[in-house]
C-alpha positions in Angstrom: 81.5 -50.9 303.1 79.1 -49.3 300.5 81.8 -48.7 298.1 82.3 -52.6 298.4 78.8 -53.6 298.1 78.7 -51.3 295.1 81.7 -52.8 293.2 79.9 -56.4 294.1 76.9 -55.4 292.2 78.4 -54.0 289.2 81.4 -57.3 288.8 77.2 -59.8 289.4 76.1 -57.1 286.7 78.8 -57.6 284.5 79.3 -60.9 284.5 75.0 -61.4 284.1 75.6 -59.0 280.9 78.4 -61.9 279.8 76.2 -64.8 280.4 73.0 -63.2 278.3 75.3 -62.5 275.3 77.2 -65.8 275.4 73.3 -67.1 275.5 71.9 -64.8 272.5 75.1 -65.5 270.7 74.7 -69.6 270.9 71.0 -69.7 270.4 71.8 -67.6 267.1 75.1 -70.0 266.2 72.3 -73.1 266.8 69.2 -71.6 264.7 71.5 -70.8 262.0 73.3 -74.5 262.0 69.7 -75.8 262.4 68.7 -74.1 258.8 71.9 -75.9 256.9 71.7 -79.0 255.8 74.4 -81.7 257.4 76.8 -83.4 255.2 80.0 -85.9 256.3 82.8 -85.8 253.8 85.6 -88.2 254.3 88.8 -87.2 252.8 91.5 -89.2 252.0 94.6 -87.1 253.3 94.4 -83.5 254.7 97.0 -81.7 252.0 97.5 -78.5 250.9 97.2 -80.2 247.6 93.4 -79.9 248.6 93.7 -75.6 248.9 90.4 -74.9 247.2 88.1 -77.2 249.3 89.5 -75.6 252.5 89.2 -72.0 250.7 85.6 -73.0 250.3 85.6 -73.8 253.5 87.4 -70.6 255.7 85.4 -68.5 253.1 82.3 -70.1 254.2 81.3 -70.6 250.5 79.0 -73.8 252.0 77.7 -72.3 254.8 76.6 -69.8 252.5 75.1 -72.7 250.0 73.2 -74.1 252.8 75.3 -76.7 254.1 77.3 -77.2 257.5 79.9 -79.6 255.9 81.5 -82.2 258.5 85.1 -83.2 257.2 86.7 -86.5 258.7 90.0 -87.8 257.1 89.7 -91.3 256.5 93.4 -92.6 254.9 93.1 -94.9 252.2 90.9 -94.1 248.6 89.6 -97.7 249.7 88.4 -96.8 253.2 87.0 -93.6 251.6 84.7 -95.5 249.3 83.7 -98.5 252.2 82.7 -95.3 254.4 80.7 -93.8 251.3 78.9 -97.3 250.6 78.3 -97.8 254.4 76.5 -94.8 254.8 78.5 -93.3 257.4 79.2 -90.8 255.0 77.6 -88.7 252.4 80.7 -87.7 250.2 83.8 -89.7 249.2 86.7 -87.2 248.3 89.9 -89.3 246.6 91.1 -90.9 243.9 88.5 -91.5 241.4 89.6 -95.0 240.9 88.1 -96.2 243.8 84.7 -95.6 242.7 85.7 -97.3 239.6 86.7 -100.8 241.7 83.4 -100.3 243.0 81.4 -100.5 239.8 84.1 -103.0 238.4 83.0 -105.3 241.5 79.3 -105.2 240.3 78.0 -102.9 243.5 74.5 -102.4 242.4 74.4 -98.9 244.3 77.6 -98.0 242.8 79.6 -94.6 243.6 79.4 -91.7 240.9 81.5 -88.8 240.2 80.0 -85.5 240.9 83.2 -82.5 240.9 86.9 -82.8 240.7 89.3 -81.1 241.9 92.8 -81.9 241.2 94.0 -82.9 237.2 97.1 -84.5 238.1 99.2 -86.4 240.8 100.3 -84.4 243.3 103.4 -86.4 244.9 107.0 -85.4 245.3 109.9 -87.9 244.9 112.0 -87.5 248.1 115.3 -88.3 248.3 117.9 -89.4 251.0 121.0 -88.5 248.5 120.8 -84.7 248.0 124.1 -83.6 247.2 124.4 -84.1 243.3 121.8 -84.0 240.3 119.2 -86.8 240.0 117.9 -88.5 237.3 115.0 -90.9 237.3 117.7 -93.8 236.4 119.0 -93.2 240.2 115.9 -95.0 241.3 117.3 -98.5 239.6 118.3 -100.8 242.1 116.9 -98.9 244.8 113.8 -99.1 247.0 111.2 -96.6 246.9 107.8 -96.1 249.0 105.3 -95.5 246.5 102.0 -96.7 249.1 99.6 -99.9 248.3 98.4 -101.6 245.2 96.3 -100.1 242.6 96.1 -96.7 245.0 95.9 -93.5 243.0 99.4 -92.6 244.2 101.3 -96.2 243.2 99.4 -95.9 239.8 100.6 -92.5 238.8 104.3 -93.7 240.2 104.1 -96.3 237.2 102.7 -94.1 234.6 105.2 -91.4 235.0 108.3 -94.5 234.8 106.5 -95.5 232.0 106.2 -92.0 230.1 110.0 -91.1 230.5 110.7 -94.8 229.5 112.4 -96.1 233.1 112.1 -99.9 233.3 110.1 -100.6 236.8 111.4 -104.2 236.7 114.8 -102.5 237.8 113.6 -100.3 240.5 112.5 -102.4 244.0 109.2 -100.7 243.9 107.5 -101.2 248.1 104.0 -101.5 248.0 104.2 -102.8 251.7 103.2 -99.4 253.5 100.1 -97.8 254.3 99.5 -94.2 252.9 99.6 -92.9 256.4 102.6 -94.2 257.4 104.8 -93.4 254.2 106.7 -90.3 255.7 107.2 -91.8 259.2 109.0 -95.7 257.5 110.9 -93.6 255.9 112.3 -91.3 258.5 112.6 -94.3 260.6 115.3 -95.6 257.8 112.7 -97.7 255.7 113.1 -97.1 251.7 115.9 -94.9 249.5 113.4 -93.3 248.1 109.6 -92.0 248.8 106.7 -90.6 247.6 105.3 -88.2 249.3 101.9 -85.1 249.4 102.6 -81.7 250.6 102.8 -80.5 253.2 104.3 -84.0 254.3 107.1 -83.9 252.1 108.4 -80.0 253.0 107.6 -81.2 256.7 110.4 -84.5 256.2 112.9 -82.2 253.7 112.8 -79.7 257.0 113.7 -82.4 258.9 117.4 -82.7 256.7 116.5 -86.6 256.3 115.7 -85.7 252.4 115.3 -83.0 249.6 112.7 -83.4 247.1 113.7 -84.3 243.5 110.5 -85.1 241.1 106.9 -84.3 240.5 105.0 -87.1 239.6 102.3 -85.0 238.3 104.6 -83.3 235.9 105.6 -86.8 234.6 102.7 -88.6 234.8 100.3 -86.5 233.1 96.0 -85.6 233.6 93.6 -87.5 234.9 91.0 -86.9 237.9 92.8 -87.2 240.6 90.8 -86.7 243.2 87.2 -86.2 242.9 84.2 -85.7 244.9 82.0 -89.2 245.1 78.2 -90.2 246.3 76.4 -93.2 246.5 74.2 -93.6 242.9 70.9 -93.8 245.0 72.0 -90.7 247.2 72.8 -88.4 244.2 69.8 -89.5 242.5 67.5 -88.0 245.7 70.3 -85.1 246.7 71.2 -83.7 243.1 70.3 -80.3 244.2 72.1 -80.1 247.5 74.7 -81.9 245.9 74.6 -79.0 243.2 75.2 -76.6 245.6 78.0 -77.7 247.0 79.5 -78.5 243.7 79.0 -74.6 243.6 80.7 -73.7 246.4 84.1 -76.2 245.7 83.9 -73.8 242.0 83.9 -70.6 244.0 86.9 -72.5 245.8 88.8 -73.1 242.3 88.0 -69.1 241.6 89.2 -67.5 244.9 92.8 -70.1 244.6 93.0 -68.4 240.5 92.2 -64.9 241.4 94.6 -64.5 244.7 98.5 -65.2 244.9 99.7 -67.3 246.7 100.3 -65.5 250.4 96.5 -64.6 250.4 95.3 -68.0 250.1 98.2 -69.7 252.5 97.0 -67.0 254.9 93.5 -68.0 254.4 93.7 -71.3 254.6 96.3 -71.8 257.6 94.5 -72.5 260.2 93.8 -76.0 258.4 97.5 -76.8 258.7 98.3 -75.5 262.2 101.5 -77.3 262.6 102.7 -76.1 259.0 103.7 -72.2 258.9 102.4 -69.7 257.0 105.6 -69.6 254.3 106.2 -73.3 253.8 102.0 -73.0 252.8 102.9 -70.5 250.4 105.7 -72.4 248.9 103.6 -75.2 248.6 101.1 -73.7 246.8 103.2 -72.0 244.2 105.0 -75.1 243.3 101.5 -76.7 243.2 100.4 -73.7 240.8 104.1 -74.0 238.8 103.0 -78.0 237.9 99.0 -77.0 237.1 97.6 -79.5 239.5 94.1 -78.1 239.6 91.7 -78.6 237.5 90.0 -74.7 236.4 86.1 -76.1 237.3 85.2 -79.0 238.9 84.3 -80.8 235.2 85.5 -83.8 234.5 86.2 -84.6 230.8 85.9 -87.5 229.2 89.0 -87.7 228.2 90.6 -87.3 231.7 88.4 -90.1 232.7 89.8 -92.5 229.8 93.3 -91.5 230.7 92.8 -93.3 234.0 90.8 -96.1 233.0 93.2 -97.6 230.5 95.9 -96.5 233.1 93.8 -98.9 235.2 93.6 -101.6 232.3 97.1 -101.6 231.2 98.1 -102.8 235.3 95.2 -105.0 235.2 93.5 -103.4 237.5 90.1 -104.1 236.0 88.6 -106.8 233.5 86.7 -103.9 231.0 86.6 -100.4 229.9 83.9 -98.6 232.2 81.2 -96.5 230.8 82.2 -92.1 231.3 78.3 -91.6 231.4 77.5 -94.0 234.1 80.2 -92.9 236.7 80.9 -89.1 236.0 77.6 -86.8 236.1 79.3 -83.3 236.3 76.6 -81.4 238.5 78.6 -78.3 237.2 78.5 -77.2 233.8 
């Protein structure tokens, strides 16, 4: 009976030890969140293609800048921007055309360019027909996914037809499809051909419904691909914080250039729990292989004009738009 009442106190002992340092432990998780500052970031897709944001992130490169960063994907560079101008985020992360609609549609509080990220496109052309060579002239009289209207991905499509000198007019070119939805119409038999991020396109070619054939990136050449966005009125008042995490996305850029590609796959993994650890790695090194990344987050001005008469030559929008108003490179 003793020996029973003895073992009784020492399993309430134990477990009152577990309770007081589960206590201690969230009390000193909750002072430290309470001392970082709270930003929302809506990203446009969640893609490997992103690797130094999320380095910046497992590396707690923010936390460490002051910030406890909140990332919610939002699909669509136009939903990005609507949750960017509605307040019910701080941060737009996609294609910087969207903040150039934006300004193009006279928004008085218009969206401006802070960092960038990625220099180029970074879709893959994915094919149904895998068993011979393929040349861009394949894609006449076919259909081929390419996501909406005047999106980043469509636009880059266009440019890289345009650059190795494919007539569009021959290819049936499907702007029907929402970015979300690409890689599932076209395992569900819609399209000959689609475009495609990482790590959706390894994820379809594992599924032996395609193979990939292209890099639009390669093609299509630099511009700022995807870019980190604010309100005009909340950089204005935040250029600071907004300095800081600038910052911490560079430190991103370094770790992704200093490490191969195994380190950072390993690092960044559990962002991409349904992808495993080697198809990461092989999407980062062909990623590296086509220079997708821009070194720093600095947007050049030349990069900019790239896409804006990219923009103009699809009619996109009426005038050439000023470099100085919508880029302010908080990192130099």
């Amino acid at each position: 009976m003793k020996n029973k009442i003895i073992t009784f106190l020492i399993i309430i002992l134990i477990l009152a030890l577990t309770i007081f340092a589960y206590l201690k432990l969230t009390k000193k998780n909750n002072q430290e969140k309470s001392n970082l500052t709270h930003i929302k970031l809506a990203e446009v897709t969640h893609s490997v293609f992103y690797a130094p944001l999320y380095i910046a992130i497992e590396n707690n490169y923010f936390k460490e800048a002051g910030i406890d960063l909140e990332v919610i994907l939002t699909p669509g560079a136009d939903k990005v921007s609507a949750a960017v101008l509605s307040n019910t985020v701080q941060i737009g992360f996609a294609g910087t055309e969207s903040a150039i609609y934006v300004y193009d549609n006279k928004e008085d509080d218009y969206l401006v360019t802070f960092a960038g990220l990625t220099k180029r496109d970074g879709q893959f052309i994915l094919s149904r027909t895998c068993d011979k060579p393929f040349s861009l002239e394949d894609l006449y009289g076919k259909e081929i996914l390419v996501g909406r209207a005047g999106g980043m991905p469509a636009l880059n499509f266009l440019n890289a037809m345009k650059n190795s000198n494919i007539d569009t007019s021959k290819i049936n070119i499907n702007y029907s499809i929402d970015f979300a939805a690409l890689s599932g119409s076209f395992i569900g038999g819609l399209g000959d051909y689609v475009n495609l991020f990482e790590p959706t396109a390894t994820s379809v070619v594992n599924t032996k419904n395609a193979c990939i054939v292209e890099s639009i990136g390669k093609l299509s050449g630099e511009v700022p691909y995807t870019a980190f966005y604010a309100r005009k009125s909340y950089l204005n008042e935040n250029k600071e914080l907004l300095t800081k995490f600038t910052n911490a996305l560079n430190k991103g850029l370094e770790y992704l250039y200093n490490h191969d590609s195994s380190d950072i796959a390993s690092l960044i993994l559990p962002q991409f729990p349904d992808t495993s650890l080697n198809d990461i790695k092989t999407i980062i090194d062909n990623y590296k292989k086509y220079d997708s990344w821009l070194k720093d987050p600095y947007i050049t001005e030349e990069s900019f004009n790239n896409l804006t008469n990219l923009l103009l030559e699809n009619n996109l929008i009426k005038d050439q738009v000023p470099y100085n108003k919508l880029i302010n490179n908080l990192y130099d």
